[in-house]
C-alpha positions, -999 to 999 in steps of 0.1 A, spaced: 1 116 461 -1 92 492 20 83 516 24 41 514 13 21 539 0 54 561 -37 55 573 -55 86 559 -67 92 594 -26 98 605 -16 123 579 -3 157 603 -30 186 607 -4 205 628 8 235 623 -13 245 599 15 253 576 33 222 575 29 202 544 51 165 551 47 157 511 62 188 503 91 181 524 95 144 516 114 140 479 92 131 453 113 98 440 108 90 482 74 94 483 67 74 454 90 43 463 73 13 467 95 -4 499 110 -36 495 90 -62 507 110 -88 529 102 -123 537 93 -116 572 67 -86 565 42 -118 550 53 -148 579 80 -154 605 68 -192 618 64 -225 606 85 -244 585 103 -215 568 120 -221 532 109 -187 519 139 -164 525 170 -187 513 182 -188 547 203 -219 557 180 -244 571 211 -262 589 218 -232 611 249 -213 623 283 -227 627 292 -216 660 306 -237 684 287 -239 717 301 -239 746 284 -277 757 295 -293 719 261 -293 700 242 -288 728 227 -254 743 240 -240 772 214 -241 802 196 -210 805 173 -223 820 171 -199 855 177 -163 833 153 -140 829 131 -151 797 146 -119 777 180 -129 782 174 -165 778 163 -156 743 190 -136 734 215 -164 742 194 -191 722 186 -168 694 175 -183 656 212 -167 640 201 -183 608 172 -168 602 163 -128 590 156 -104 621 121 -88 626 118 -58 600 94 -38 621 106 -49 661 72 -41 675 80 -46 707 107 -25 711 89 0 703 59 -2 720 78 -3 752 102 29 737 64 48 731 52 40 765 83 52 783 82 84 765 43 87 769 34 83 730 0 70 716 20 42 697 47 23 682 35 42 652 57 71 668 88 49 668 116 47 645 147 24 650 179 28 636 215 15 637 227 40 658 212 78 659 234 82 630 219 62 606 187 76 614 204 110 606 215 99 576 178 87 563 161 119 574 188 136 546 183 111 521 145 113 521 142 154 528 166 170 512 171 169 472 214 162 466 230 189 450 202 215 456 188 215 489 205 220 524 203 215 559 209 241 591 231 234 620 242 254 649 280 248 660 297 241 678 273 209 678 279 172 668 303 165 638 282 138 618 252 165 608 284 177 585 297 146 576 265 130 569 254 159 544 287 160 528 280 122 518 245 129 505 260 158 484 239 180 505 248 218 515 251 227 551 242 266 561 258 272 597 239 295 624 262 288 653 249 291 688 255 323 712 291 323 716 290 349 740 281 353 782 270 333 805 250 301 806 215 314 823 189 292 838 161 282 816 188 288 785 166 310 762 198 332 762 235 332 770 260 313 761 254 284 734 219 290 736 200 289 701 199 323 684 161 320 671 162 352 654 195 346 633 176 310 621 152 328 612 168 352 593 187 319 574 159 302 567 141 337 551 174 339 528 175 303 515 145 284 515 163 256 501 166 246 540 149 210 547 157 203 579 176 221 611 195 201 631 197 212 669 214 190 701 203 193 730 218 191 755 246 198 733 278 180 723 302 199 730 281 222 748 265 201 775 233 228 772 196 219 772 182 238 743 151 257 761 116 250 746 104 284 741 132 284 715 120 253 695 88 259 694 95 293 680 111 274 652 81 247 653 59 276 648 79 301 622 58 292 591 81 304 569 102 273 574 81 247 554 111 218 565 117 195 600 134 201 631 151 175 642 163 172 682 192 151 692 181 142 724 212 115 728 222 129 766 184 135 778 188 115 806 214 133 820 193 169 818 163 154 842 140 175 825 133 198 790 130 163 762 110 182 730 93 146 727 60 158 745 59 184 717 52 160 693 14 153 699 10 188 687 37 191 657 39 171 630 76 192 618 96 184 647 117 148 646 134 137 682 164 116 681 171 97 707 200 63 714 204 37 739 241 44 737 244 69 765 220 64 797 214 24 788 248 21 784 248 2 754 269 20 731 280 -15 714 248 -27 704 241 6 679 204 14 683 191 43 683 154 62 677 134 85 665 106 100 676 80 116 646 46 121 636 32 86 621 38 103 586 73 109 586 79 75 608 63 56 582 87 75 552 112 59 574 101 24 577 96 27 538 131 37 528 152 17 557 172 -18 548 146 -43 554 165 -59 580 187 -30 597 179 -39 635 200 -71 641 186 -99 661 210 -98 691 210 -60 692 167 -64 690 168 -91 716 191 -67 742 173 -39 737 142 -58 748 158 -68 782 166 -30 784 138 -15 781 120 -41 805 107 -24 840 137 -38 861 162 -25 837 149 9 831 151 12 867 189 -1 873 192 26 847 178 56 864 194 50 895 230 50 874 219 83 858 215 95 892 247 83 902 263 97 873 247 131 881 262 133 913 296 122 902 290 151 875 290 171 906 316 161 924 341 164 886 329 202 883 339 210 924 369 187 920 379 209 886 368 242 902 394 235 925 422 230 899 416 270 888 448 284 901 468 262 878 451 275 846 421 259 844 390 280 838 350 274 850 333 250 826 318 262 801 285 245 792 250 243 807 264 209 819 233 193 814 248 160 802 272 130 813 304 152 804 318 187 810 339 210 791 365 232 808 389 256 792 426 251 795 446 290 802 477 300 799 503 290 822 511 327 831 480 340 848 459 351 824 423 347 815 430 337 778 425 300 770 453 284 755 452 253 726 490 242 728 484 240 768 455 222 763 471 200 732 499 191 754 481 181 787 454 159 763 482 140 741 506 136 779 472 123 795 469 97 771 495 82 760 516 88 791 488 84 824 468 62 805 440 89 808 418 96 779 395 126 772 388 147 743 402 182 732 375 202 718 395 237 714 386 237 675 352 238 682 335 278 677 337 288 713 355 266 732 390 278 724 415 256 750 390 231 762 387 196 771 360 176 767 358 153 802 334 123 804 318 117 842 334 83 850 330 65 882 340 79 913 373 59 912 377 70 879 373 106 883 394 108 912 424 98 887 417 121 860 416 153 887 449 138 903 465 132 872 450 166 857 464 187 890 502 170 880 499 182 843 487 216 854 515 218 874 546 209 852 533 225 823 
């Protein structure tokens, strides 16, 4: 059997003991994608795609005319004067070419895009792992959708959670929410019904980078026959310690990756993976033809042009140093019941454990409950309680805002301390 539409030349050759067509579904690998209109032509006069040849409907703001562009950048031009009525590009080329070279990957052929990083979760489960009698691995606490996700596709979920215990430790291959290789292992001997691990890093709720001696245990355990998969969404935030470059030497490993977080374009709902050629290519097979709409394509180009990857970097490295400035500001707040955060803090949030009121050491939900629901609906303040989460009894989930806004949340955290 044959992957479709994959070059002989591409299929993996490492590690040796990694076998994609044993990992892929069988009913996947045989499907025959749905060939779209735009895979054959995209210009001339096109009446092959039922499209309406009259166009969209929506006013513009000069009456029929369109608005004057005409001194924007050519990107954004585009995405104001964009073809509505006609299908999107199925592939998007472009985007990921530039995706590849900012990553430093041979190719577009290393590029997957998706509605979201969620969607692409939701394929990788759909085209790995068999409904009803295969399962994934995750390592709480970690992000909620793995779960969801595999509840949807009727597909069983085996939980390793992370090191709940000690200290974070530079470099992260132990202490607290660090990945405990051995106890993965051990999972994955037990139940080889396992398809696919699913590690964050740095992790959400954790904030901790995931150290690469660690995955590349995994990567090289060849009693796991299945993919790991690296949801890189806060990567930008770490500086350092992405598993992409890993991928030009292992064909099991899958990097997730979103324009949500560092880009800053949460709305437009693209996100990425990064594979081997074979499993990007299952992907492309099995997607909605059209899943990347035309205005989210057409921003995403401006976004990943050199001007805007550089307006980019420099607001990652503002929000770095505001991340800073949150932790001393919260430090601070520790005689009112507010403990040290908890996380490697390698991302654009921290996590800090609420106490008790009385002095002690023990974190405390109802605290924490109380000061998140008075926050929001009474200061107008909004972060995230996270004490359900394994190991992070009492916390609070605190995103790094702007300066302005981080001043409020310590001042209006210091009053709530205080009164209760």
């Amino acid at each position: 059997m044959t992957i479709l539409g994959l070059a002989p030349s591409l299929y993996p050759k490492a590690p040796a003991h990694f076998d994609i067509e044993k990992v892929i579904r069988p009913n996947i690998l045989s499907l025959h994608p749905y060939r779209c209109a735009r895979d054959d032509y995209s210009e001339g006069i096109l009446l092959d795609a039922n499209e309406n040849a009259l166009g969209h409907s929506i006013p513009r703001p000069n009456g029929d005319a369109r608005p004057d562009t005409s001194e924007l950048d050519p990107e954004l031009q585009s995405t104001l004067s964009l073809d509505l009525h006609r299908y999107p590009s199925p592939r998007n080329d472009p985007i990921r070419e530039r995706l590849a070279s900012m990553r430093g990957l041979p190719g577009p052929e290393y590029v997957f895009l998706g509605v979201g990083s969620d969607e692409v979760i939701d394929l990788l489960m759909r085209v790995c792992v068999a409904p009803g009698r295969e399962k994934i691995l995750t390592t709480p606490p970690t992000y909620g959708m793995y779960a969801v996700c595999a509840q949807v596709n009727d597909v069983g979920t085996v939980k390793v959670p992370l090191e709940l215990s000690g200290e974070f430790g530079e470099g992260g291959e132990r202490g607290r929410f660090s990945v405990n290789v051995e106890e993965i292992k051990k999972a994955v001997d037990a139940d080889p019904s396992i398809k696919l691990i699913m590690l964050c890093s740095p992790g959400n709720p954790t904030g901790t980078l995931i150290s690469l001696t660690a995955l590349q245990e995994l990567l090289d355990y060849d009693k796991f026959k299945g993919i790991v998969v690296v949801d890189e969404a806060y990567i930008d935030f770490a500086g350092e310690g992405s598993a992409v470059p890993l991928l030009h030497d292992y064909a099991n490993l899958c990097v997730m990756q979103t324009l949500s977080k560092s880009f800053g374009l949460a709305a437009i709902r693209l996100g990425m993976a990064f594979a081997h050629p074979a499993l990007v290519q299952i992907l492309m097979n099995t997607k909605a033809p059209y899943n990347i709409s035309a205005p989210t394509a057409s921003l995403a180009l401006s976004a990943l042009s050199p001007p805007a990857v550089s307006a980019m970097s420099a607001k990652v490295a503002s929000l770095v140093a505001q991340r800073a400035v949150l932790l001393k500001g919260l430090a601070e707040l520790a005689p009112l019941g507010l403990g040290p955060a908890i996380g490697g803090n390698h991302a654009n949030f921290v996590v800090v454990p609420v106490l008790e009121k009385s002095g002690s050491s023990q974190p405390d939900n109802a605290r924490a409950q109380l000061i998140y629901k008075t926050l929001a609906e009474s200061e107008g303040v909004v972060v995230r309680y996270r004490g359900s989460e394994p190991g992070c009894a009492g916390c609070l989930r605190v995103t790094v805002g702007s300066e302005e806004e981080n001043a409020v949340v310590l001042r209006k955290l210091r009053e709530m301390l205080e009164k209760m």
